[in-house]
C-alpha positions in Angstrom: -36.1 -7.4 21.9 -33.8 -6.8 18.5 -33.3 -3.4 19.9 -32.2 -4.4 23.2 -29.7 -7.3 22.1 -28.0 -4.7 19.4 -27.5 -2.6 22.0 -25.9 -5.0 23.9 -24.2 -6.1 21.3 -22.9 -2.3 20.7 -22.1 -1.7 23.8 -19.1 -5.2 24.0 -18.2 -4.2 20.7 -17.8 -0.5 21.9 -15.4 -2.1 25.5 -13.2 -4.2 23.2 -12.9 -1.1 21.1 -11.5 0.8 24.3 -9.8 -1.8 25.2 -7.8 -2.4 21.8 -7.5 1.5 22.0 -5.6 1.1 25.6 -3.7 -2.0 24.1 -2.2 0.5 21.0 -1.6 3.5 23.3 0.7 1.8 25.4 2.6 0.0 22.9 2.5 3.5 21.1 4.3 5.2 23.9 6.6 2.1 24.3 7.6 2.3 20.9 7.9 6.2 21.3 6.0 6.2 17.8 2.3 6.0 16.4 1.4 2.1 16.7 -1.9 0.1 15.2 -2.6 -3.2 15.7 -4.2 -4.4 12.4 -7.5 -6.8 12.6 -5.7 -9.3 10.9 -3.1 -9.5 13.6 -5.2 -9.4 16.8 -7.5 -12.0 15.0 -5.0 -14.2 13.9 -3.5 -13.5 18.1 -7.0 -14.8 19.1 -8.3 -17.7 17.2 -5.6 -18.4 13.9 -7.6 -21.0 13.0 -10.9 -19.5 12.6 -9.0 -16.7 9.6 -7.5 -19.4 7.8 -10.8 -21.4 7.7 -12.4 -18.2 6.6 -10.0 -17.5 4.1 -10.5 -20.9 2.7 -14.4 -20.8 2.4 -14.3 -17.2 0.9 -12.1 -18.3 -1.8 -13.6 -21.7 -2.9 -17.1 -21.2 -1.7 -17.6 -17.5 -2.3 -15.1 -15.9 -4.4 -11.8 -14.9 -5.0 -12.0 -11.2 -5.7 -13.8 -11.2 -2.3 -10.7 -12.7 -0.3 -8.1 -10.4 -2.4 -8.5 -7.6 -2.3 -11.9 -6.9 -0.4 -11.8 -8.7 2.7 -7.8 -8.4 3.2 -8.3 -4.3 3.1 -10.3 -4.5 5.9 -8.1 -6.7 7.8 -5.3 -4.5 7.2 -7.3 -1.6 9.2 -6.9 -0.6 12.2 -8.8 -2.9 15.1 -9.6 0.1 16.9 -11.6 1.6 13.7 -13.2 -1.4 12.8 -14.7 -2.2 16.2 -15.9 1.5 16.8 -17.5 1.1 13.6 -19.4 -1.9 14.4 -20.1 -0.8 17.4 -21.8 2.3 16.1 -23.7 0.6 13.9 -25.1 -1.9 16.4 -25.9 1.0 19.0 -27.4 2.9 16.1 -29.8 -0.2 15.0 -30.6 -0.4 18.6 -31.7 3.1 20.0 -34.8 4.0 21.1 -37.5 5.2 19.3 -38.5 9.0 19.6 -42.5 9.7 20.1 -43.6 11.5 17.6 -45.6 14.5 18.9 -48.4 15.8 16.7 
């Protein structure tokens, strides 16, 4: 059952991958020059709200040093990269198991 929903999982985090992919190419070849969307910036396109609160709780709640400068590298990173990484992870965690002949 985990196996199954991390694949799942994987495999949406491996299409919105693509699709950010297809999203940067074109503005690449509209901009006639090498173009990445940052996490922050397609986050904060989707739900601003939801960084801002996260921001907030990582910096009272958690701590500081985690906001700046942990957390804000990664949202400077390409969305692409990020996605395909989680995505890997997830369909890694999920695979199936190999029989082990003896």
């Amino acid at each position: 059952m985990i196996a199954g929903t991390s694949r799942f999982i994987g495999f949406w985090l491996l299409a919105a991958a693509i699709v950010a992919l297809v999203i940067d190419g074109t503005r690449t070849i509209a901009a006639s020059a090498l173009v990445w969307t940052s996490l922050a910036k397609t986050w904060f396109q989707i739900h601003a709200g939801s960084l801002t609160a996260l921001q907030v709780v990582m910096e009272k709640n958690v701590h500081p040093l985690l906001w700046n400068p942990a957390m804000t590298t990664i949202l400077r990173m390409p969305t692409v990269m990020i996605l395909a990484i989680f995505a890997f992870l997830f369909l890694r965690i999920g695979r199936p198991r190999r029989d082990v002949l003896e």
